[in-house]
N, C-alpha and C positions, 0 to 999 in steps of 0.2 A: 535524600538523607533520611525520610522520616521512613522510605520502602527499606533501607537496609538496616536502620535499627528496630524494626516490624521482627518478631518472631517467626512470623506464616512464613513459609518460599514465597518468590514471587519471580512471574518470568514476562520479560519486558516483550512487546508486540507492535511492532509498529505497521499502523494503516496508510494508505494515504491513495486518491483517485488521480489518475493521468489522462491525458484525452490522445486520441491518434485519428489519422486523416488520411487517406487515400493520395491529398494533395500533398502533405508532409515527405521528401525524398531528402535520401544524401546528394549532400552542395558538392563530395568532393570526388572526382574519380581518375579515367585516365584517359586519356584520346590517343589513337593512330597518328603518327607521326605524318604531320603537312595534313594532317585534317583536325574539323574542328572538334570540339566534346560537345557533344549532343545527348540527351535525355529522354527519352518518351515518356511522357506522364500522361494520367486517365485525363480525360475530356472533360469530366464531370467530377467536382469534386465531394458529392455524397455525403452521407450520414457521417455525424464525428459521433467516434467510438469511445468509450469511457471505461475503460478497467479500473476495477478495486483490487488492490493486493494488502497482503499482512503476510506482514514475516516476520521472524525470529534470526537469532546468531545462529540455529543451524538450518535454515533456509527458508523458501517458500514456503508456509502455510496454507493459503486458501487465493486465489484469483479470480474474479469471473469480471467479466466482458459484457457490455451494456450497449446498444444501440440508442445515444442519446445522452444527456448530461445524469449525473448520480444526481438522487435527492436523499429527502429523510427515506421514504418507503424503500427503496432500495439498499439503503444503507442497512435498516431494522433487517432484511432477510438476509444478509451478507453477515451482518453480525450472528444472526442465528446459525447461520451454516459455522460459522470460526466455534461459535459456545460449540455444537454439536460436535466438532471436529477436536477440538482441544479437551474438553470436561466428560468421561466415562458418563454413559448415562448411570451407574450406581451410585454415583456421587453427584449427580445434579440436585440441588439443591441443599448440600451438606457443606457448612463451614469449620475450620480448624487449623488448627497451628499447623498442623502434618499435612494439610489440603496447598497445596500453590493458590497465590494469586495471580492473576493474568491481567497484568498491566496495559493497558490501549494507549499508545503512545500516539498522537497525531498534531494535528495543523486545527488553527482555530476559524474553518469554514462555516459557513452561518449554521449550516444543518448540522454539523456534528454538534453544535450548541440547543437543537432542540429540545422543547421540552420533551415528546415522542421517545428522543434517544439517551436521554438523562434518566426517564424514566423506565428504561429499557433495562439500565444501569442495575439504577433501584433495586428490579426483578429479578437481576442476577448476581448473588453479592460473590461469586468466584472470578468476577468480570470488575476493572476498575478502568477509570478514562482518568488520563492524564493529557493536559496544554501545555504544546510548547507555547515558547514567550513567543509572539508576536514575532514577522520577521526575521524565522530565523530557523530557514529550510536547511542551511548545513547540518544543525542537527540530528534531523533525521536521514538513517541509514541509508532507507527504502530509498531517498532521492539516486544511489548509487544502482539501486537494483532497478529504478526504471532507467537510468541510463544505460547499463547494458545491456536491459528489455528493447530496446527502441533497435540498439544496432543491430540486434538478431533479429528483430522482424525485418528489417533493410535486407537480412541476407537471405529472408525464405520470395521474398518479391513478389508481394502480392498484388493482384491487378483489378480486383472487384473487391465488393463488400462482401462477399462470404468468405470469400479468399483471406481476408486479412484477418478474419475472427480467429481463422484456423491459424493462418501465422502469429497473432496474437496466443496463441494457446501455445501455440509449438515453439514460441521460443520461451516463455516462461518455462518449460523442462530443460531448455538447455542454460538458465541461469544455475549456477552453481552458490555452494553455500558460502563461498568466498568472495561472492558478493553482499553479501550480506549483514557482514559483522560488522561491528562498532567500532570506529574508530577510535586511537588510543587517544587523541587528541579531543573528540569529542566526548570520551568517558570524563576527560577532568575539566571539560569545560561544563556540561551538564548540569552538573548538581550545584553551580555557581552562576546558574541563570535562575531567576524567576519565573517559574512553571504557575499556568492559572490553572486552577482545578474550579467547576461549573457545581455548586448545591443547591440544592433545591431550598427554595425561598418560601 
């Protein structure tokens, strides 16, 4: 409520990290009549992969794919690539009512609470972090775009770990920005939840 009666633009961003697995397959498919349903899966189930995505209502923004869990350091360069990708470099570091604000909409994982990334914050004032309440993943979007991330890697069938990265990349293009968008149900439940926002102390 306090971003819509703010003079500035402001355009909402939401983050959020998934993991994927080699061992990970679809449960459900189809069998040859009088035989059974059977699956090949890898032997080995490998390195678990970590994408970061941020989108918007009109689609993917920025994704990159990580061999191993996100932390703070990963997070700080993934955020630099989004400022580089969203804010003109002639207006980096210019604030104003006619400038947007770029709301970071996310989930309250220990590291997006860093000091590191608060102070990250700080350094960028065209860049603002918002908490959701605790518990309560339906609110964000993005949970809809890694849902239809997942089945489009099922469809490219990857069978190593380089394999997957690429399928990893290649179905994030074929998400559409109809995945994306906010639901109407979650626009009015939103601003009737208590949001934490993180200030330095």
């Amino acid at each position: 409520m306090e971003l819509e009666a703010n003079q500035a633009p402001h355009d909402m961003i939401y983050i959020d990290e998934a993991g994927f697995n080699l061992a990970k397959r679809c449960r459900r498919g189809r069998n040859i009549i009088g035989k059974r349903a059977t699956v090949a899966v890898p032997g080995q189930r490998g390195a678990n992969i970590t994408m970061c995505a941020a989108i918007s209502n009109n689609g993917a923004l920025l994704h990159k794919c990580e061999i191993g869990p996100y932390n703070t350091d990963r997070l700080l360069l993934f955020l630099e690539d989004l400022h580089e990708r969203l804010v003109p470099e002639a207006e980096r570091g210019q604030v104003g009512d006619h400038l947007p604000i770029y709301v970071i909409t996310w989930d309250n994982v220990a590291f997006h609470h860093s000091r590191a990334v608060t102070a990250w914050f700080d350094a960028h004032p065209r860049m603002m972090s918002l908490f959701l309440a605790p518990y309560s993943p339906f609110l964000n979007p993005i949970e809809e775009f890694f849902s239809a991330w997942r089945w489009k890697v099922f469809d490219h069938r990857p069978h190593d770990r380089m394999s997957l990265l690429d399928a990893m990349d290649a179905a994030c293009q074929d998400i559409t920005a109809e995945h994306c968008q906010v639901d109407k149900a979650c626009q009015k439940i939103l601003p009737k939840v208590p949001c934490q926002r993180r200030y330095k102390v």
